[in-house]
N, C-alpha and C positions, 0 to 999 in steps of 0.2 A: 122417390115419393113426391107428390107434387106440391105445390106449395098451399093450395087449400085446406088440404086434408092436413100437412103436416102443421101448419098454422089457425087451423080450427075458428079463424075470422072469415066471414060471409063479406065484409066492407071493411076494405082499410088501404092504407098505403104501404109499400114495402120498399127499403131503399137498399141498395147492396153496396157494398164497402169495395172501389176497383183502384185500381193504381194508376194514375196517368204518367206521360214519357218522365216528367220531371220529378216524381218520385212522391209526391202528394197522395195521401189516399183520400179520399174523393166518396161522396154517396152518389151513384145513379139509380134514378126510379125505376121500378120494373113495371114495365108494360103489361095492361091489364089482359092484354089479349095474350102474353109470356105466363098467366097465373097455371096454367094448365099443366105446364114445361115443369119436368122434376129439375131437384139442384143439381144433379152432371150436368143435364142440358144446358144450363142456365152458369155450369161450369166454375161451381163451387165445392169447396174440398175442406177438411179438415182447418179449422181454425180461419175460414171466414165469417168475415160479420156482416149482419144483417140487421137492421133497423124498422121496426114494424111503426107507425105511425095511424092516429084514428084519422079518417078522414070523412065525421060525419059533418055533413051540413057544410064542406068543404070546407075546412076551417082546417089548415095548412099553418100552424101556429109556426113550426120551423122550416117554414121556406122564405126562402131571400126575397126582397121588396119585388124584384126583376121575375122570380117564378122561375130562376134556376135552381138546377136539384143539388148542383153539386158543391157539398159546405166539406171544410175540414172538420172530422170529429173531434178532435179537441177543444173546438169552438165553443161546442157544445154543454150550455149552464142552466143554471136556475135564476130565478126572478122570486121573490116573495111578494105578493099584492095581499093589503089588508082591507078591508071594505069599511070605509069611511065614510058609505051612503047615509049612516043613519037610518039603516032600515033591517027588518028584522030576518033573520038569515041564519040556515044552520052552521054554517062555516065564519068564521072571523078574519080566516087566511089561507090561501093557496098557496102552492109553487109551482112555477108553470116553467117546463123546459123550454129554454133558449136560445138562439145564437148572436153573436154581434150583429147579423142581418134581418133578423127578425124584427118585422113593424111594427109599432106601436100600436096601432089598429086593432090586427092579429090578436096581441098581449089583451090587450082590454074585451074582447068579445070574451077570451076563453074565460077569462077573470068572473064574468061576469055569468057565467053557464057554471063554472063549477062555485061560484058562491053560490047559486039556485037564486041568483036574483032576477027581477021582471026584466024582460024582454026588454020592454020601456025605454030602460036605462042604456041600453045602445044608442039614441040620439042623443041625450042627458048627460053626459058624464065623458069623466077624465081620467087621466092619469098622474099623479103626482110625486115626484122622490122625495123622500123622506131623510132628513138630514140625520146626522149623528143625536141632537139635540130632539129628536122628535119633532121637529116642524115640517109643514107641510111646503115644499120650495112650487117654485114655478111649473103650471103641470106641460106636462111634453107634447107635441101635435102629435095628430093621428098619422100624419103620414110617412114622419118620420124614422128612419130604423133606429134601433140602442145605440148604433155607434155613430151615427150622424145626434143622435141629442145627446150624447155624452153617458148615458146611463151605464154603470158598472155591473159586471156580473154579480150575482149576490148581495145585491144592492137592494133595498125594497122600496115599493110603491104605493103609495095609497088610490082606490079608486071612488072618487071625490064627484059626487052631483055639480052640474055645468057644464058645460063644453071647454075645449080649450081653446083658447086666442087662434085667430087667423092667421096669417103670414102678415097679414097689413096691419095687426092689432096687438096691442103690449098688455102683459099681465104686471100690475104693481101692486107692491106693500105700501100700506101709507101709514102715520103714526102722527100722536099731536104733538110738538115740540117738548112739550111738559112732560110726557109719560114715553121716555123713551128704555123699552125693555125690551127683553127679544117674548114672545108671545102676545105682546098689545097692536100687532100691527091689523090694518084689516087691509082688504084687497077688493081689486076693481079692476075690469076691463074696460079702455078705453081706445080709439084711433090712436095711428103712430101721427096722423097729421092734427092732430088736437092742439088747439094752443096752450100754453102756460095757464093763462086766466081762464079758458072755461073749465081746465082740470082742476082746477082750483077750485071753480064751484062747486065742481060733481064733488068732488074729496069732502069740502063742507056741508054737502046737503046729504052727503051717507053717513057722515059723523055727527050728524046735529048741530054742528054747531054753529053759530049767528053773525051777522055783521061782515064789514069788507075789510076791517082792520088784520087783514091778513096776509102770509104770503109763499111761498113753498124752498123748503132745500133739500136737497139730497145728501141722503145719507153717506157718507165717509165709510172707510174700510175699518174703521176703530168704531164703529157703532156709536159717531155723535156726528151732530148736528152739522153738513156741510157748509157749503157756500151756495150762497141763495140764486134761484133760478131768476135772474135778472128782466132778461127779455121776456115780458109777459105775454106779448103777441107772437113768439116764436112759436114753432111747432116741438110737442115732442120729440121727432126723429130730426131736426135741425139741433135739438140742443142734445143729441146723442144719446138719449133715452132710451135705456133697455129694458126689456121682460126680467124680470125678479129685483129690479131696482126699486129703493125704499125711498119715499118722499116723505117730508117731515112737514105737517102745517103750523105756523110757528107765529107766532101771534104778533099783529105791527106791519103794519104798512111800508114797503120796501121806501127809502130815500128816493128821492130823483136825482139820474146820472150826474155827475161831478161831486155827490155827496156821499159821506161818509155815516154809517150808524154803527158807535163805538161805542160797546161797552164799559165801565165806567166801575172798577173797583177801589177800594180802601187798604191802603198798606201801610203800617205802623209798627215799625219793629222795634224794639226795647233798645234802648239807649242812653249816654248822658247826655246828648247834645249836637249839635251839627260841627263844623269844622275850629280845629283844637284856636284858632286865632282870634275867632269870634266869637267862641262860647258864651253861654249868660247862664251865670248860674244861681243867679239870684234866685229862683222861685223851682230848683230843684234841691231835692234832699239831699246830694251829695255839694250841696254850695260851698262846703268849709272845704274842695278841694278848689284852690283859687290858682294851682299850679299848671300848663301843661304837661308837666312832666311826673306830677304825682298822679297816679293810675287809681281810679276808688282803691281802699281796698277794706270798707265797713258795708254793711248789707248785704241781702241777699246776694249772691251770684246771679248774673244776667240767663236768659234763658238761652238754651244751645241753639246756634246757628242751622240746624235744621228745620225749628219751626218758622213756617211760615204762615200767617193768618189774614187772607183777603177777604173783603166785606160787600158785597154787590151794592152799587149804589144806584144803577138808572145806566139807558142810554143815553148818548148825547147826537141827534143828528147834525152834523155840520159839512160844509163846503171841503174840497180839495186845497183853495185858495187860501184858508184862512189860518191864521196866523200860531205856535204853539201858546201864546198869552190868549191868544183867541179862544181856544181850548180851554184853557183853565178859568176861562171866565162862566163859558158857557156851562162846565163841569162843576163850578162854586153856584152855580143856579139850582141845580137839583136840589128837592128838597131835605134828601138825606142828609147833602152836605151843609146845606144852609145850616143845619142846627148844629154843626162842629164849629160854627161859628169862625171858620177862616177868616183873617185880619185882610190880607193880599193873596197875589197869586203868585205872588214872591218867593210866597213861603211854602209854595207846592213844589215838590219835585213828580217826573212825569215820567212813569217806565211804560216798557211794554211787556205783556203777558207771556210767558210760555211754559208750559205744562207746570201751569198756577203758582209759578213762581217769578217774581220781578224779574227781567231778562237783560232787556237795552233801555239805557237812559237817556231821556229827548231831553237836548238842552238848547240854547237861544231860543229867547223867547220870539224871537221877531223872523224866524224863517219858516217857511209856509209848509203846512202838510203834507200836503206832495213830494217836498222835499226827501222827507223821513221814509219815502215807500212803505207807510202803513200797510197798505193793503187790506180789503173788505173783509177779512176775518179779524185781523188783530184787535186787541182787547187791552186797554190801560189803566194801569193803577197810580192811585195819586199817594205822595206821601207828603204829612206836614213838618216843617223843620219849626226851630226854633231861632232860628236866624235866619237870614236873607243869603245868598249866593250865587256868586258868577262864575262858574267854571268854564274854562275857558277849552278852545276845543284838544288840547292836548292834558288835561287835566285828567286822571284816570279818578274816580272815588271809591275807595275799599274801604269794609266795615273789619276793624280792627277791635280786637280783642284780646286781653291780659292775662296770662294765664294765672291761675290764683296760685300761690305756691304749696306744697303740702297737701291740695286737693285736684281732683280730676276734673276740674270746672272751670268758667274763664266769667272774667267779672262783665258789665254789660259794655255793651259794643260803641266806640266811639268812631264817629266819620273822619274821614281823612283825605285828606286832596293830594295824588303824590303829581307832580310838574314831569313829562315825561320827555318833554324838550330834549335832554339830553342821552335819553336814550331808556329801552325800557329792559334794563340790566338788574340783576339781583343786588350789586352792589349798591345802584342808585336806592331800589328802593328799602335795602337796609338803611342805608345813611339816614333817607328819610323818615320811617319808622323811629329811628335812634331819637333822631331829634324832636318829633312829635313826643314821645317819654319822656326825653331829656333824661336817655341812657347811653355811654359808652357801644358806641359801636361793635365795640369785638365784645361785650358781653351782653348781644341779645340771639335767639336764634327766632327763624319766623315758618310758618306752614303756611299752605291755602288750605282749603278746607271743601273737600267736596261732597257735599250734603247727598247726593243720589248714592254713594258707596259708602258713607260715612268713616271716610278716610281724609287724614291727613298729608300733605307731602309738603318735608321743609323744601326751604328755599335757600341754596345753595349760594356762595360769590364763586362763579364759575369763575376757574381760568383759560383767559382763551387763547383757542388754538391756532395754529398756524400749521396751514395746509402746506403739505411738502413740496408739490410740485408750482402751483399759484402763486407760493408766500402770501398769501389771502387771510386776513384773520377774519375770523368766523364770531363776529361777537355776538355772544348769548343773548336771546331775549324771551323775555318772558311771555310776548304775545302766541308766539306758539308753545309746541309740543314741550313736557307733558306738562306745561303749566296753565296754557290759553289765558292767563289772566284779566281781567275785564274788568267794568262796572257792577260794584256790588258784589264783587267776593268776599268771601271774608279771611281776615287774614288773623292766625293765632301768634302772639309773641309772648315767649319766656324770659324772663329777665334770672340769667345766668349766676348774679351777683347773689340771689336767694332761693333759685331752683336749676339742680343740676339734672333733675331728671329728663331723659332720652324723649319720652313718653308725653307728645298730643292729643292722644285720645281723651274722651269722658264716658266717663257710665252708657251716656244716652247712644254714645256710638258702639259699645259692645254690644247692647241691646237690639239695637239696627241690625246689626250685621248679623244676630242670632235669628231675627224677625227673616231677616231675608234667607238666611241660610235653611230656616224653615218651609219658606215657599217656592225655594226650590226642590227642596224635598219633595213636597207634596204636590208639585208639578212633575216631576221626575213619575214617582209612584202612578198618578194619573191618566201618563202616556201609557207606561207600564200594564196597567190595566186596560186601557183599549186598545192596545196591541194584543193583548190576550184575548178582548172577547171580540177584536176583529178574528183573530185567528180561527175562533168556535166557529164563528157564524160562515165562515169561507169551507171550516171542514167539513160543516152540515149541509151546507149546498153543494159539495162536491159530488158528483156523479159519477158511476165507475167508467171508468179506458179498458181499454184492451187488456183482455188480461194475458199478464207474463209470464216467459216459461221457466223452467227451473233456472237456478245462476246454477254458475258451471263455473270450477277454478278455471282463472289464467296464468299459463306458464309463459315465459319470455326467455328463448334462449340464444344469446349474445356469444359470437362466434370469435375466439382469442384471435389478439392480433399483434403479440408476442412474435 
């Protein structure tokens, strides 16, 4: 039978399924002037394949960028494109057969014939992948194939009014500092040779918004605010600017080089007072405790070591050069602070931020910024004491806390300066604990307390060891593992003499841990679920393969070697 007749298409493409030496089965096109030729001739038999193809208006959707015929049929997928023209159309969505060599081009013409949309739209328009979230990412050039732009089989498309970017031209998301969400972004084609400052305009004049008090950063992998694009006269492709990267316009005029613009928070944690030697407790409620060694133990319970509550007060721009009193001068200027009425800068202590909670503590007042390797992100918070202090640089300060006895609570936090001179051993800073109470050493125990797991873990007088082969004694310290202890941990102490119980935890900490144990939960489930409706949507795009022949038992007969 010839293949006209037997295929009953007047136009189209036919590809036949052949084997080459290496064992690949392969499409090759049949030659138009071969349509005539029945299938012996043409030298097919029971259980070959054939692949018929439309080839109106040449529109070769599955041929390779290069215009070779021969694809592995397994290659062989779908694409979903949904019409995001905005315009009116019987169709909402296609699927158009695929290969990894298939052009972008190609995809978009067909896209755009079986929507029934205008002609038109073949100069006009793009391609876009559509993320899990429903946003529209970066659209793909025309010239490129699926597997040179990354696009997934089964994956879908939107086809989106505008062209897409040149090879010389970057497509960005921009957003305003304030309103950073995923759907507020908008988008703009600009040169990759564009400086800083005129992109800067263009961002501002599609966004409305006024004034030069402005300046640009890029968006971070955690979806906040980067580090700001510095060099205003650099070019986008100098400061390594890429297509689908998010720039944030963020209000404030960049410092000039060797300066710093630090944010400026308020930290104020519940307390009786700063270190046990200087206390004043005249004009606190717990004043009738005039011992260091008597711990409150009337009023409320202090609140749990997990809150923390920072208060934004202002940036402060300043020099690299200038001094940490310099800092707190300039930080005592703002007008938020001005009306807490600070006495000195004496009586500020000065942290640095990290994941909004007090981190590292800057102390000498008279060593210079630079010192500290702040860096153009970091963010500090001020706290006020009530007494003046000098710690000195081996001085560690941990917020120490009483366990209440009979209840699961610890009364409010007292500071404490432990002297690490001698080494930073469980033993030293029992002793020194002990003596801040003015409790018996062997009748106190102590934990640190770490607030992100809301766990406890005592603190042990290690004995130490002695390495067998070195004779090296290995002496414990606290600065590493698994204690890291630092500036500003907290430290829980039971006094034995009236509470024997095991047990550091509080309320607040089983509640944590049920809070967490919850989100992982429903993270777990989450995955779960779009592992599942990945699964759907891979099984719906599936295409048939070759189809198999009956299974047939296998016997294996192993020959004794008795």
């Amino acid at each position: 039978m010839e293949w006209d007749r037997a295929l009953a298409i007047p136009v189209g493409v036919i590809l036949m399924s052949s084997v080459e030496s290496a064992g690949e089965e392969c499409w090759t096109a049949v030659p138009q002037e071969d349509m005539k030729k029945t299938f012996r001739e043409q030298g097919l038999r029971n259980g070959s394949l054939i692949l018929v193809q439309d080839s109106v208006s040449n529109d070769n959707s599955l041929l390779p960028k290069q215009g070779s015929w021969t694809n592995i049929v397994n290659e062989l997928n779908w694409l979903q494109v949904k019409n995001f023209c905005q315009l009116e159309s019987e169709e909402k969505q296609v699927q158009i057969a695929v290969t990894v060599h298939t052009v972008v081009f190609d995809i978009r013409i067909k896209a755009i014939k079986e929507l029934k949309l205008m002609k038109e739209l073949a100069e006009n328009s793009c391609l876009r992948p559509i993320d899990r979230n429903g946003k529209l990412l970066c659209p793909v050039p025309d010239t490129s194939t699926l597997e040179e732009a990354g696009v997934k089989m089964g994956s879908s498309l939107g086809l989106c009014l505008g062209k897409a970017p040149t090879s010389s031209q970057l497509f960005l998301f921009f957003a305003l500092g304030t309103d950073i969400h995923p759907g507020a972004e908008m988008e703009v084609i600009v040169e990759e040779t564009l400086s800083v400052r005129d992109c800067l305009k263009m961002m501002l004049q599609k966004s409305g918004q006024q004034g030069e008090m402005w300046h640009l950063r890029k968006m971070d992998w955690c979806y906040e605010a980067g580090e700001p694009l510095w060099e205003e006269g650099a070019t986008l492709k100098e400061l390594m600017i890429c297509s689908g990267d998010t720039l944030l316009l963020t209000e404030g005029r960049l410092p000039p080089l060797g300066f710093l613009k630090v944010p400026i928070w308020w930290y104020q944690p519940a307390r009786l007072s700063g270190h046990c030697e200087s206390r004043d407790h005249s004009n606190h409620p717990s004043s009738q405790h005039s011992s260091c060694g008597a711990a409150p133990t009337q009023g409320a319970p202090g609140p749990e070591p997990a809150e923390v509550s920072l208060i934004y007060l202002g940036d402060v721009e300043i020099s690299e050069e200038a001094t940490l009193v310099e800092l707190k001068s300039q930080a005592m200027a703002l007008p938020s602070v001005s009306k807490l009425a600070v006495r000195s800068t004496a009586l500020l202590r000065v942290w640095t931020v990290e994941s909004k909670r007090p981190n590292r503590l800057l102390r000498t007042d008279w060593r210079q910024l630079k010192e500290y390797r702040l860096g153009r992100r970091t963010e500090l918070c001020l706290e006020l004491l009530q007494k003046e202090e000098d710690l000195g640089p081996q001085d560690v300060l941990l917020r120490t806390q009483l366990r209440i006895p009979g209840e699961r609570a610890y009364t409010l936090a007292m500071d404490l300066a432990w002297d690490t001179t001698r080494g930073w051993t469980a033993g030293s800073l029992r002793q020194r604990v002990a003596d801040f109470y003015s409790l018996p050493v062997e009748k106190i125990e102590i934990a640190k307390y770490f607030p992100e797991k809301f766990e406890w873990l005592p603190i042990s007088s290690w004995n130490q060891q002695v390495a067998k082969r070195k004779k090296k004694k290995n002496q414990d310290t606290l600065q590493g593992g698994p204690y890291y202890l630092k500036d500003g941990d907290t430290i829980g102490i039971k006094n034995l003499l009236i509470d024997d119980d095991d047990d550091f935890s509080t309320i607040r900490d089983d509640i944590g841990k049920e809070n967490q144990k919850q989100l992982a939960l429903g993270k777990k489930k989450s995955r779960e679920a779009l592992r599942a409706q990945s699964s759907d949507v891979f099984s719906n795009a599936e295409i048939s393969t070759r189809p198999r022949g009956p299974e047939a038992s296998l016997s294996i007969r192993v020959a004794s070697f008795r």
